[in-house]
C-alpha positions as CSV (number, residue, x, y, z in Angstrom):
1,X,124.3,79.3,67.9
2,X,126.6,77.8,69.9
3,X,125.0,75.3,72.8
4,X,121.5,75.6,71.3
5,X,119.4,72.8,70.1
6,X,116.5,73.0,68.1
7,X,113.0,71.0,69.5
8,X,109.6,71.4,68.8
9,X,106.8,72.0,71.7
10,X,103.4,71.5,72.0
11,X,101.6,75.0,72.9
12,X,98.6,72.8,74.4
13,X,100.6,70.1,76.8
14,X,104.5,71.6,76.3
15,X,105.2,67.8,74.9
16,X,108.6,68.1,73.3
17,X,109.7,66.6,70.2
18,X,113.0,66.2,68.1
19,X,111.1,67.2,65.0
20,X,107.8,69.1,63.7
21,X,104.7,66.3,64.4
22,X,101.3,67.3,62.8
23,X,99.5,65.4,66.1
24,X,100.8,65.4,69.5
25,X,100.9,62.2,70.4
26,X,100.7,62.8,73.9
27,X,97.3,65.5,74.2
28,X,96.3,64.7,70.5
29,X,95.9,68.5,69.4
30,X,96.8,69.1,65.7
31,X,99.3,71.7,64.4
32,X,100.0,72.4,67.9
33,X,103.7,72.0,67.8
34,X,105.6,75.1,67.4
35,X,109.7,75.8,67.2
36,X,111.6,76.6,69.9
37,X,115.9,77.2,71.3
38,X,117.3,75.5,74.2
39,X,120.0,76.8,75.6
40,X,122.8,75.3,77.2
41,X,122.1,73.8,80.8
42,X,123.3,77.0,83.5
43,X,125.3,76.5,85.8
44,X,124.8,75.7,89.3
45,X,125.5,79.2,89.9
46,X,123.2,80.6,87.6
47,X,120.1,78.3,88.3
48,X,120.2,79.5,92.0
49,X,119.9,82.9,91.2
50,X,117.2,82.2,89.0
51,X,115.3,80.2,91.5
52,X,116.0,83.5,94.1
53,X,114.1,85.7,91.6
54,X,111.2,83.7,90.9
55,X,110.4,82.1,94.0
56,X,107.0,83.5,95.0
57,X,107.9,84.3,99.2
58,X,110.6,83.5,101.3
59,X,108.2,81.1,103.4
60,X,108.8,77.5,102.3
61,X,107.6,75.4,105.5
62,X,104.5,73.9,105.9
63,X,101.9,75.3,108.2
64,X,98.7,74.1,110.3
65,X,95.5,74.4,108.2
66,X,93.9,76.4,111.8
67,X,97.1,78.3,111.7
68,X,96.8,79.7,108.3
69,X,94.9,83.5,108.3
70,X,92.0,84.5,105.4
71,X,93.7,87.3,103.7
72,X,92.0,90.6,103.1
73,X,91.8,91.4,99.2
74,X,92.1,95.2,98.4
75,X,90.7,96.0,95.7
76,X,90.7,99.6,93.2
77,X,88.4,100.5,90.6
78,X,88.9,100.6,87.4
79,X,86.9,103.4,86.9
80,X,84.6,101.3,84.2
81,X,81.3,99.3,86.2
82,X,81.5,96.7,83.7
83,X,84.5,95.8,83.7
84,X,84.6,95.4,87.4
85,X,81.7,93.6,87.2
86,X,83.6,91.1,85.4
87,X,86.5,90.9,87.9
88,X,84.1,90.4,90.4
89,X,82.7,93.6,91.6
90,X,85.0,96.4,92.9
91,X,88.1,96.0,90.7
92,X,91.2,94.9,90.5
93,X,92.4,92.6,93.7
94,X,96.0,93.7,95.2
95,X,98.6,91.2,93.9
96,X,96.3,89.7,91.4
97,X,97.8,89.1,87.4
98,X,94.7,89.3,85.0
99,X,95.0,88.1,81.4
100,X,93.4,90.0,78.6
101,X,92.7,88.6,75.5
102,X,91.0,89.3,71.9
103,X,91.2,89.9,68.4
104,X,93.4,92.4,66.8
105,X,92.0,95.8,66.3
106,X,89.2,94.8,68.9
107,X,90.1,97.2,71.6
108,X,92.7,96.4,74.1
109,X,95.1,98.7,74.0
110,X,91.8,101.6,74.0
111,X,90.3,100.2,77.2
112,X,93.4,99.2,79.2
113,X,94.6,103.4,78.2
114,X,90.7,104.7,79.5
115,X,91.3,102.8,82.9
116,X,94.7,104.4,83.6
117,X,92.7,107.6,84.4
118,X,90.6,106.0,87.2
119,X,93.3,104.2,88.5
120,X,96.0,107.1,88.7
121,X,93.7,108.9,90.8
122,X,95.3,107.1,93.8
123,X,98.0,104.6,92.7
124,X,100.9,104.7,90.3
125,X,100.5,103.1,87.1
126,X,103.2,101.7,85.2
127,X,102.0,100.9,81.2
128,X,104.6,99.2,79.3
129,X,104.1,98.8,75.9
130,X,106.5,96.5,73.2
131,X,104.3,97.2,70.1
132,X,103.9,101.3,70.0
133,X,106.3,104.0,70.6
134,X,106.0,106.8,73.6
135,X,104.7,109.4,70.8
136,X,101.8,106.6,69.8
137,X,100.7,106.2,73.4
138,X,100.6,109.7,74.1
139,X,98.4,110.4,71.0
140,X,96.3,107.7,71.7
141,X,95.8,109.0,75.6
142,X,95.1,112.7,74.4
143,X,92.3,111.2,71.7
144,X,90.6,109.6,75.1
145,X,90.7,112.4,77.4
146,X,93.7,110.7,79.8
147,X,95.1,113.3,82.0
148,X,97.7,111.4,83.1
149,X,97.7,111.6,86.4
150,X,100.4,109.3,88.1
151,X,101.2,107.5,84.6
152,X,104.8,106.1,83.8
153,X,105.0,104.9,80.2
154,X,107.8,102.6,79.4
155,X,108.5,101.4,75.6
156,X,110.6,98.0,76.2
157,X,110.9,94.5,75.8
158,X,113.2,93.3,77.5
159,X,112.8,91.6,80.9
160,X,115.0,92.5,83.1
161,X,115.1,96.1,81.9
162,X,111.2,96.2,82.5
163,X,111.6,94.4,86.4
164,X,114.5,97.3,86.8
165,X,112.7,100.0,85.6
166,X,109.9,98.8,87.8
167,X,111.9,98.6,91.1
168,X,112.7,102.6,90.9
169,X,108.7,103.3,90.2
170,X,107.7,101.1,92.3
171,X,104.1,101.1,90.6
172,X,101.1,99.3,91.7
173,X,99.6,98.6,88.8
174,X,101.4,97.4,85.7
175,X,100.1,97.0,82.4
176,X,102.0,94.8,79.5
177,X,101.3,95.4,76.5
178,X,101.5,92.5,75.4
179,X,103.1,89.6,77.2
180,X,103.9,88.0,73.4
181,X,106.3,91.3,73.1
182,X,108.6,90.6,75.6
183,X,112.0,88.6,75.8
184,X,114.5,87.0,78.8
185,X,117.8,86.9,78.6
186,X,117.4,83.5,80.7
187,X,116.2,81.5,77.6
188,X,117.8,81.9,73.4
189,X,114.4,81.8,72.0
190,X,112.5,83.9,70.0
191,X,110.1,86.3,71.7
192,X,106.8,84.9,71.5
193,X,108.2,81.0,71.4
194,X,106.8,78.9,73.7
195,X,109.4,79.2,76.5
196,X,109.8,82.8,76.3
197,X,106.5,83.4,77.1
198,X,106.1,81.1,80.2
199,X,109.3,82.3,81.7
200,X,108.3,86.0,81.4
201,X,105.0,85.1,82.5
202,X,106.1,83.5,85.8
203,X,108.3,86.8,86.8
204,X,105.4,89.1,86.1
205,X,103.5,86.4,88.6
206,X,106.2,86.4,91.0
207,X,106.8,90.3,91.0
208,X,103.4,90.7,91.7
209,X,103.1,88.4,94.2
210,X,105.7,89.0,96.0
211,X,105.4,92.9,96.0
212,X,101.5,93.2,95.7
213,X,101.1,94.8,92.1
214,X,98.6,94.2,90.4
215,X,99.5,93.0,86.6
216,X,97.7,93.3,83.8
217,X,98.7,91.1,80.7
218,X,97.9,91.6,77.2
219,X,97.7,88.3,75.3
220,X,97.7,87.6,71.8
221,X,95.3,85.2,69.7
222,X,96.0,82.6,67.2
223,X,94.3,81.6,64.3
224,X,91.8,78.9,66.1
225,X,91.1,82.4,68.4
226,X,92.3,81.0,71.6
227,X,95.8,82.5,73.6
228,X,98.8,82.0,72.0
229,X,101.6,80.4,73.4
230,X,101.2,77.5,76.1
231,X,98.2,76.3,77.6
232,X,99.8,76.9,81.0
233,X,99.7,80.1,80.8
234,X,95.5,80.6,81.6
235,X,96.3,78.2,84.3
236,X,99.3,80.6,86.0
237,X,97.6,83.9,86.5
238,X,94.4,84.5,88.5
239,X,92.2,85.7,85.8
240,X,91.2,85.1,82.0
241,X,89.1,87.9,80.2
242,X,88.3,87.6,76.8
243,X,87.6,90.6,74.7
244,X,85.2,89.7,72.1
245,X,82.9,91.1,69.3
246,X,82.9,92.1,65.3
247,X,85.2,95.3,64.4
248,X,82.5,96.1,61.9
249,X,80.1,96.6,65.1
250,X,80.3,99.0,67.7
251,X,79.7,97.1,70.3
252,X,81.9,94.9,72.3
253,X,81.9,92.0,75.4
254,X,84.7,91.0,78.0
255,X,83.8,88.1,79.5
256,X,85.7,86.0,82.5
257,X,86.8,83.1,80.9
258,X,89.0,82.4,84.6
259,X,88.7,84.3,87.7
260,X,90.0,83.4,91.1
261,X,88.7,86.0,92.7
262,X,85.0,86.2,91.5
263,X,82.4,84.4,88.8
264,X,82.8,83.8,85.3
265,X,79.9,84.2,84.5
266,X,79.2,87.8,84.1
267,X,79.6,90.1,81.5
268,X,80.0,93.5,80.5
269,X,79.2,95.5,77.3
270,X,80.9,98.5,76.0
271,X,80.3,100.9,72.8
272,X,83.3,101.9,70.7
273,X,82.9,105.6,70.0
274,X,85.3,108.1,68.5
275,X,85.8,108.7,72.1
276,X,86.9,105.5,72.9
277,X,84.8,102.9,75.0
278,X,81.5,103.4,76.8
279,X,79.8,101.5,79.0
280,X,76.4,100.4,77.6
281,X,74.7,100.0,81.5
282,X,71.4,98.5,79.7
283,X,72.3,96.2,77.2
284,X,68.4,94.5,76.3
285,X,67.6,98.2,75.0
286,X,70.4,98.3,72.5
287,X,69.7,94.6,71.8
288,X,66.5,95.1,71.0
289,X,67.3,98.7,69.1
290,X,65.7,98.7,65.7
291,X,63.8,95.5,66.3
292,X,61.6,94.8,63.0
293,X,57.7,94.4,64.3
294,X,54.8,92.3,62.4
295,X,57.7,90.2,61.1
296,X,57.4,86.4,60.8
297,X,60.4,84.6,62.0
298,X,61.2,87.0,65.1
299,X,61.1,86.0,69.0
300,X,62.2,87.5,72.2
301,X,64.2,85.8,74.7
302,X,65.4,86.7,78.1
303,X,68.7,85.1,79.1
304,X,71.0,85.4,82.4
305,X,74.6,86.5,81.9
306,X,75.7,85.6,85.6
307,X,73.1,87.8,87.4
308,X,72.1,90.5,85.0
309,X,69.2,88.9,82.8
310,X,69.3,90.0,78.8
311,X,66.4,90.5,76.6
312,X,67.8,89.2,73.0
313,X,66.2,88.8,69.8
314,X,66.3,85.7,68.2
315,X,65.3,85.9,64.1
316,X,64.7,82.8,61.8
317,X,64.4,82.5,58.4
318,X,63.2,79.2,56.9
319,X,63.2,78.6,53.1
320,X,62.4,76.0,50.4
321,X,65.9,74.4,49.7
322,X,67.6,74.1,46.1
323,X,69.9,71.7,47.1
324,X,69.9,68.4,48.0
325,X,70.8,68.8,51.3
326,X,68.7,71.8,52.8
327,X,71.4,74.7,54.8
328,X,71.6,75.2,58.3
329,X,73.3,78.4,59.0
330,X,73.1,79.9,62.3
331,X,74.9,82.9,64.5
332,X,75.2,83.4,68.2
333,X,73.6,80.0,68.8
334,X,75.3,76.5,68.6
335,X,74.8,74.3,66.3
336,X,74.1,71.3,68.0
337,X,71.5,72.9,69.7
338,X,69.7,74.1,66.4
339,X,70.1,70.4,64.9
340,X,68.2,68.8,68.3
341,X,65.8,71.7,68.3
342,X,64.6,71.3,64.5
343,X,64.4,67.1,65.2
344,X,62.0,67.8,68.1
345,X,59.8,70.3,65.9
346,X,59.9,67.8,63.2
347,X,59.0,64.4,65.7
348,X,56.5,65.5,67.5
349,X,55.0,68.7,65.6
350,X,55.1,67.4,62.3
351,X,56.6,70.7,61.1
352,X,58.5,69.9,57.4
353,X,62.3,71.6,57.8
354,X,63.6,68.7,56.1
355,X,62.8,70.2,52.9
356,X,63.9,74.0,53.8
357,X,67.1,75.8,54.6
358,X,67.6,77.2,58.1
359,X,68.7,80.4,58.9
360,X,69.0,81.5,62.5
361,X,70.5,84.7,64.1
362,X,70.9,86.4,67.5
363,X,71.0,90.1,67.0
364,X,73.9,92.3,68.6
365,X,76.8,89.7,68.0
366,X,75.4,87.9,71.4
367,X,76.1,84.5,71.9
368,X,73.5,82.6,73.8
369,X,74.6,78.9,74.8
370,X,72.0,78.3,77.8
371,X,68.8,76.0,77.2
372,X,66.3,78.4,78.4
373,X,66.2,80.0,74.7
374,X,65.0,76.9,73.8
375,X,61.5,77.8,73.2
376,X,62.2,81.3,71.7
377,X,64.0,79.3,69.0
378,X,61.3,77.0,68.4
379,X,58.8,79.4,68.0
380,X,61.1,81.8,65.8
381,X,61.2,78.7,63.4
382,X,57.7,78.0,63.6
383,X,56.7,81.2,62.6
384,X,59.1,81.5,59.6
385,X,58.0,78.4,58.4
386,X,54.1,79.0,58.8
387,X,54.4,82.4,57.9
388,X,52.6,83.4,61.3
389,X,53.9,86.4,63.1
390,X,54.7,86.5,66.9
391,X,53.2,89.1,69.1
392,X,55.9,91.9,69.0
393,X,54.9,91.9,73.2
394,X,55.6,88.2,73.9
395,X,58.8,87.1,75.3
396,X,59.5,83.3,75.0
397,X,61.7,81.7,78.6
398,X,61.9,77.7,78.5
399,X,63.9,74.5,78.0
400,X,62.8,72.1,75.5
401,X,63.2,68.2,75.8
402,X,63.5,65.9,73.2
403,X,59.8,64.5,74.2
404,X,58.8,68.1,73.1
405,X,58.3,69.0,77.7
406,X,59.1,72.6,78.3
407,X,61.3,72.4,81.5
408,X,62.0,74.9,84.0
409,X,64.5,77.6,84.3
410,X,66.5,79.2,86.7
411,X,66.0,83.0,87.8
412,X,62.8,83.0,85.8
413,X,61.8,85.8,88.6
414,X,64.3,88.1,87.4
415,X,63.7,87.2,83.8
416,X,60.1,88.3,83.7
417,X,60.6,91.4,85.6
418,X,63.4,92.4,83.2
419,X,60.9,91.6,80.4
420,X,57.9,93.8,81.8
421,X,60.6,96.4,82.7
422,X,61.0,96.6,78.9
423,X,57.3,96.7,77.9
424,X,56.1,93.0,77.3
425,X,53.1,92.5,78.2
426,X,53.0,88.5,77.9
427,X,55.9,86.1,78.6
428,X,55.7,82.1,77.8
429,X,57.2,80.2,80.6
430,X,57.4,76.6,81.5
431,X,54.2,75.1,83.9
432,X,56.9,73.8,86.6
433,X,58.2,77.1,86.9
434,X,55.0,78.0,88.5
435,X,54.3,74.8,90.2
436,X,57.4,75.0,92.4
437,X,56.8,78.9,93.4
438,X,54.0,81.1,92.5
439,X,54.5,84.4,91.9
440,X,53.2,87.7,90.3
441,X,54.9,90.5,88.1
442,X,52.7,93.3,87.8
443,X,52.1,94.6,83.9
444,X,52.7,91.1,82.2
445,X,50.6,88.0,81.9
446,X,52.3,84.9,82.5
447,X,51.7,81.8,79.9
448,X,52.4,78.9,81.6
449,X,53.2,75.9,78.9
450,X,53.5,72.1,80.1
451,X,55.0,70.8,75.9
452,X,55.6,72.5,72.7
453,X,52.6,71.6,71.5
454,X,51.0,74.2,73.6
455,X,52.7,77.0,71.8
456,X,50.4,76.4,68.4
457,X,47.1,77.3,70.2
458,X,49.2,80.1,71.5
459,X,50.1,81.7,68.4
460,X,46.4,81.0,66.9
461,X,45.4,82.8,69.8
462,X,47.2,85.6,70.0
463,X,48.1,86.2,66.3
C-alpha cells in the first residue's frame, strides 16, 4: 500500500521496532511484539480535526485546586446485585467506560444481553455487536427473556459509522461487542492490531466523556489469558472486570481487576443455566454443596472476598511417590504458597512429604491467594498424610509463619459468624486474634492456637 510501512509493536510497552524481536528490549516481555501499518503522516489539516474529536472537553486552562467542585456520580443498576457489587455498589457510574474481559464461550455476550433488560427500563441502550448478526442477537435475547424495552441493536464495525449512528440515538449506555471488532478509518491497520485498538479505544473514552454515556467494552483474551492488544488500554478506561471460571462448570466469577470508582476487591458469582445467568446470592452453600464427610484430607476455610467472607473447601491428597522427584499439583491455591507451607510442616513438625506426592484442590473453581487459609491447608495435608479425619464441623482461619506461629487475620469477626451461620460448631483461630479483641459468636466454640504444633493435640482431641 502506498505510504504504509510495516513495524512491529510491543502489546505490553508499545516499543516499536523495524523487525519481529522475540524480547523487547525495552519492558523485557517475550513474544510481545506483534505487526502493525503506519500510514502516511496527515496533514496539518487532518490532524486538527482529529485532535477536535478526541479531545475529552473544551476546557484546557488550568484551575485552583479550592476552585475545582466534587462531581456527583449517577449511577443505574444493572439489574444483577453482583455485578453491581463489583462496580462498586449501585451500578454503572454516568460517563464511566468499563472493560469486560474473559475466555471464549465463558459468558459475555449472555450477561451483557440479561442487563439490557434492567437498564432499558429507564435509559436507552445502544448494543453494538461486530461478531453476530441482528437475527443472532435477537435469538439470543428471546432465549433470556429480554423484552426489549428501549434497545437499539447495531451490527457494525466501523468507527465512524458506529459514533454516527450513535449521535441520532443518542443512547446512554453503549455496549461493544467487542472492542477487538472494530476498525478507524484514521489508521491502515488491521482491526485488532495494536493501533487500531487504542485509537478506537480513546473515541469510545472521549464520547463518553464528553457526552456522559456510559460504555461498556468487550475485550478479547490472548493465549497467556490477559487483554489483548496494548497494555494501555486497562490503564485508559475506568474499570477492568474479568470474567472468569471453567466452561465445563456452571458456575462463574467477575471480579474488578481496575475500578475507579469502587474496590477491587469484591466479587460476584453467577450460575449458567439454560436460562442464562443467575445470581448465586450465597456462594459458601454451593461451595460447600456435596461436601464428602469422614474423609481424610478435607478442611474448611473461611476467606474475605472484599467484604463478603466465603466458606471454601480445601481437599488434600498426599501419596507415596513413584518417582524420583515426588509431584506437587495444586488448583485454586498458588504454588509458592503450597511449597513454603509443606517446608514449615516438614521443619518443625517432622511430617515426611518429601517422600509423597502432593495433591491439593479448592472446590468450586475458587481461587484463594490470602494467607489466612494457611492453617486450613496445613491441616488438610496433615490429615491426608496421617490418615486422620477432620471434624466435618471445624473450620480452620489463620496465617502460618515459617517458625510454624499462627498469626492473626483480618475480619475474623465476620469470618466466624459466617462459619456458625453455616453450621460449624468449632472454628481454629489464631491466639492474637483474641488477645487484641475478645469477642463471642453464639453456636460455635472458638480454638484459639498460639503455633502449628497446637493443631496435633487438636485433631487427637477431637478426632
Amino acid at each position: 500500500m502506498k505510504g504504509t510501512k510495516t513495524i512491529y509493536i510491543c502489546s505490553e510497552c508499545e516499543q516499536k521496532s523495524p523487525k519481529w524481536m522475540g524480547k523487547c528490549p525495552s519492558c523485557g516481555a517475550w513474544n510481545s511484539f506483534v505487526e502493525d501499518v503506519i500510514a502516511v503522516k496527515p496533514t496539518a489539516t487532518e490532524s486538527a480535526a482529529r485532535r477536535t474529536s478526541m479531545q475529552l472537553s473544551s476546557e484546557s486552562v488550568a484551575r485552583p485546586y479550592n476552585e475545582v467542585d466534587i462531581p456527583t456520580y449517577m449511577r443505574c443498576p444493572t439489574g444483577m446485585n453482583e455485578l453491581d457489587r463489583v462496580l462498586g455498589g449501585g451500578g454503572l457510574v454516568t460517563g464511566s467506560v468499563i472493560l469486560l474481559s474473559g475466555e471464549p464461550g465463558i459468558g459475555k455476550s449472555t450477561l451483557l444481553m440479561q442487563i439490557c433488560d434492567a437498564l432499558g427500563e429507564g435509559h436507552r441502550v445502544l448494543y453494538v455487536s461486530g461478531e453476530e448478526s441482528t437475527g443472532q442477537l435477537k435469538m439470543r435475547a428471546k432465549r433470556l427473556g429480554v423484552k426489549g424495552n428501549n434497545l437499539f441493536i447495531l451490527t457494525e464495525t466501523h468507527l465512524e459509522r458506529i459514533l454516527s449512528e450513535a449521535d441520532k440515538v443518542k443512547p446512554d449506555v453503549m455496549i461493544v461487542d467487542s472492542v477487538q471488532t472494530i476498525y478507524s478509518d484514521s489508521s491502515n491497520s488491521t482491526a485488532g492490531s495494536v493501533t487500531q485498538v487504542r485509537e478506537c479505544t480513546l473515541s469510545f473514552i472521549c464520547k463518553a466523556k464528553n457526552e456522559g454515556i456510559s460504555v461498556i467494552l468487550v475485550g478479547h483474551v490472548n493465549k497467556e489469558g490477559g487483554i489483548a492488544g496494548p497494555k494501555v488500554l486497562e490503564h485508559m478506561v475506568d474499570a477492568v472486570l474479568y470474567f472468569e471460571g471453567e466452561r465445563q462448570q456452571s458456575y462463574r466469577i467477575i471480579r474488578a481487576m481496575k475500578n475507579r470508582y469502587g474496590s477491587t476487591n469484591e466479587i460476584g458469582v453467577f450460575e449458567m443455566t439454560d436460562t442464562g445467568l443467575c445470581e448465586v446470592a450465597n456462594p459458601s452453600e454451593m461451595l460447600l454443596a456435596g461436601r464428602p464427610t469422614n474423609i481424610s484430607g478435607n478442611c474448611a476455610v473461611c476467606t474475605m472476598e472484599g467484604t463478603r467472607p466465603l466458606i471454601a473447601e480445601v481437599q488434600a491428597l498426599v501419596t507415596p511417590t513413584v518417582f524420583p522427584a515426588p509431584r506437587r499439583t495444586n488448583n485454586g491455591i498458588d504454588y509458592n504458597r503450597v511449597c513454603l507451607i509443606l517446608a514449615v510442616l516438614e521443619k518443625r513438625l517432622g511430617q515426611r512429604f518429601s517422600q509423597n506426592d502432593v495433591y491439593l484442590n479448592v472446590i468450586g473453581g475458587l481461587h484463594i491467594d490470602e494467607p489466612a487459609s494457611d492453617t486450613a491447608v496445613a491441616l488438610a495435608l496433615i490429615s491426608s498424610l496421617t490418615d486422620r479425619v477432620i471434624p466435618d464441623d471445624l473450620v480452620a482461619i489463620g496465617e502460618l509463619g515459617l517458625a510454624g506461629e499462627c498469626r492473626a487475620v483480618s475480619n475474623l469477626e465476620l469470618r466466624v459468624k459466617e462459619a456458625a451461620r453455616l453450621g460449624f460448631r468449632r472454628a481454629i483461630i489464631p491466639y492474637r486474634n483474641i488477645e487484641k479483641r475478645k469477642f463471642e459468636c453464639e453456636g460455635i466454640e472458638l480454638i484459639p492456637i498460639r503455633t502449628i504444633f497446637e493443631t496435633l493435640s487438636i485433631l487427637k482431641d477431637h478426632s
